[in-house]
N, C-alpha and C positions, 0 to 999 in steps of 0.2 A: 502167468500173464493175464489171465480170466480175474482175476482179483483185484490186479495191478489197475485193469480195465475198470473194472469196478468202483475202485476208492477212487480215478481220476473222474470220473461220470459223477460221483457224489461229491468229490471239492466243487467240480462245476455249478452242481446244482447249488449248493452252498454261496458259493460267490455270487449266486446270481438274486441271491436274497440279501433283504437290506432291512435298519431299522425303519418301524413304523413315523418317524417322528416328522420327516420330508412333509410324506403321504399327507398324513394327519397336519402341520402348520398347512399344506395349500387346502385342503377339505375345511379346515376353520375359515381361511383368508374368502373362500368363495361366501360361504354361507354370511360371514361376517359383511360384506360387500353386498350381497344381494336383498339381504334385508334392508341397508343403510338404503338401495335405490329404489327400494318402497316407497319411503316416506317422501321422497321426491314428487312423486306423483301427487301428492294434496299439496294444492295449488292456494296462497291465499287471496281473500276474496278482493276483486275489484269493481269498479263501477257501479258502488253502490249509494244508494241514496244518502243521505247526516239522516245519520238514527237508525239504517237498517243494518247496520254492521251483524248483529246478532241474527238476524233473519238469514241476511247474504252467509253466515258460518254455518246456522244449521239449513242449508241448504245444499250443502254441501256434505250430508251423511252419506252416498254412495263411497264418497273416499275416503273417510273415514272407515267404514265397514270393512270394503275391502280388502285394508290396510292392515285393520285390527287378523280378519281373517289370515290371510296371504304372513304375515309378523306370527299367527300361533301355527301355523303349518312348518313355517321354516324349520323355528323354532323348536316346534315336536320333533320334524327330521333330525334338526340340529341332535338332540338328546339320544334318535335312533341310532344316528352316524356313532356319538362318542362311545354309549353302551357298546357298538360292537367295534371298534379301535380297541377297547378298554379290555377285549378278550382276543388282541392279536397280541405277537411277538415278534413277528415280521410280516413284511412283505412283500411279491415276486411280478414280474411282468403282468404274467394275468390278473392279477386280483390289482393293479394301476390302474390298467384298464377298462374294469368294471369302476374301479371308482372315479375316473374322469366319466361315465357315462351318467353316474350317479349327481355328480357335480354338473353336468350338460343339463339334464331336466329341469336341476336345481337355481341355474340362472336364468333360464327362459322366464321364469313365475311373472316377474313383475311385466312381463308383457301383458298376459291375460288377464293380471290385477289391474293395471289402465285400463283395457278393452271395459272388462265388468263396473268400475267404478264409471265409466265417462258412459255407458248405456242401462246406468239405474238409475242416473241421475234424472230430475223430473221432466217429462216433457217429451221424453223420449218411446218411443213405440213397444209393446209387448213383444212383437216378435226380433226386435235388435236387443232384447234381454232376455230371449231365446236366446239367440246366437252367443251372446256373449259368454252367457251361462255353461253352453256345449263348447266354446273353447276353451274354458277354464277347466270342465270336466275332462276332456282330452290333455291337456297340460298333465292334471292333477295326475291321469291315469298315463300317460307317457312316466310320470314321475315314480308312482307306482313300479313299473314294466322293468326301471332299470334295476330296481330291489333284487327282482325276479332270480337271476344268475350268481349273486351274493351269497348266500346260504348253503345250493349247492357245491360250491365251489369250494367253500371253507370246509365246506363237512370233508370234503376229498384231499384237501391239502393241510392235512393236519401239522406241518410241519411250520403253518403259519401261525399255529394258536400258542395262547399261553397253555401253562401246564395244566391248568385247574379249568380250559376248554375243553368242552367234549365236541364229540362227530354229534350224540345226540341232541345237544343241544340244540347245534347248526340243522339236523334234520327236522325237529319242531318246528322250527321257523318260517319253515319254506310257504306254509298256506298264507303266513302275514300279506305279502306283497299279493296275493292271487288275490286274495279279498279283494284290495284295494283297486288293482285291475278292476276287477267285475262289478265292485261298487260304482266307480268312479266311470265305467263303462253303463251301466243303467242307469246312471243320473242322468243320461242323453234323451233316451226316448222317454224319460217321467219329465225331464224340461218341457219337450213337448207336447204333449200330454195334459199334464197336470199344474204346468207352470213353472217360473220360475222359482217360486220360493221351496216351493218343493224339492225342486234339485239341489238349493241352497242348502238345504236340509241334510244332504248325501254329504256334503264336505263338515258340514259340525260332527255329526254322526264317526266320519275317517278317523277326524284329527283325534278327539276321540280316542279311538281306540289307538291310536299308534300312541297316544299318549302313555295309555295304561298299559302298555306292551311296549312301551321302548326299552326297558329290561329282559324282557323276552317272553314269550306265550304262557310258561308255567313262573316264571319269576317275578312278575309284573304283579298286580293288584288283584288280577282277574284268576292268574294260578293261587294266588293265597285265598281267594276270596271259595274257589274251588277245594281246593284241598279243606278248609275249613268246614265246609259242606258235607264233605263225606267222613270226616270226625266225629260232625254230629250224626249222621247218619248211621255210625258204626255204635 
């Protein structure tokens, strides 16, 4: 009977997983959407004099920047999100969850990408591109926070990975998102501080790295570029 128990506890669990493909089409459809309502935001120009057309456009570099910014952020995530799809083989109630949370950060951006573009535009006060500055830092680091539960979560549900996933992998990982937290959490008080372009500085700096690490800590640029070091070294 104790067996019997067993194997029906394990078909359960079994049913209650599913191909990654659902997951994955809605995690593309948001990212693909949220970027398209980027470009929204850059307004073309009006009310402008015969012959200032060009002036009235680069006057208008807040939204372009932005744009360009807020477009390689998605972007990088987008490449994070697929490398690790690219290492499931299913997935289960919890890890949905997490990745609607994933997806939640993920479409807020273009609010704080208006806020930022329409208070660096000229004319506009230092300290309203303070503000703008620290809610895009909090966005970024909301966006950050939902990583967080990702990594450990895979490491322990191994039954979600492909074959040629490890737990170790999933356990490297886990400082990725802490970084990004705590960076994106100190660009707050150096906004202040030290300005805005300085904390501007904190999101090139991010994208960045989640760039050369969207393969993963040792897999990416920055583990070859290491491993290669202590080659030489040897």
């Amino acid at each position: 009977m104790a067996n019997e128990h067993t194997i029906n506890e394990s078909s359960q669990d079994e049913a209650r997983l599913t191909e990654t493909t659902r997951t994955a089409a809605l995690s593309d459809g948001v990212f693909a959407i949220t970027i398209t309502v980027l470009v929204l935001e850059i307004h073309r120009p009006e009310n402008y004099e015969p012959g200032g057309l060009l002036h009235a456009l680069l006057e208008n570099w807040p939204s372009y920047l932005a744009y360009a910014v807020s477009f390689l952020y998605i972007g990088v995530l987008w490449l994070n999100h697929h490398s690790l799809f690219s290492k499931l083989r299913r997935v289960n109630l919890g890890f949905r969850w997490i990745n609607l949370g994933i997806l939640f950060t993920t479409a807020v951006l273009p609010f704080p990408t208006a806020v930022l573009a329409s208070a660096l535009a000229p004319g506009n006060s230092s300290y309203d591109q303070r503000v703008a500055v620290t809610v895009y830092a909090l966005a970024a680091a909301a966006m950050s926070a939902s990583w967080l539960p990702v990594f450990p979560y895979l490491r322990d549900h191994q039954e979600l990975l492909e074959p040629a996933a490890t737990a170790e992998y999933f356990r490297a990982q886990r400082l990725r998102p802490v970084i990004g937290v705590a960076l994106y959490g100190l660009a707050v008080p150096v906004v202040w501080f030290l300005g805005p372009a300085v904390g501007l500085s904190f999101f090139v700096i991010m994208i960045i790295f989640h760039a050369v690490t969207s393969e993963g800590v040792q897999e990416g640029p920055l583990g070859r570029l290491f491993r290669v070091r202590r080659v030489d070294r040897r």
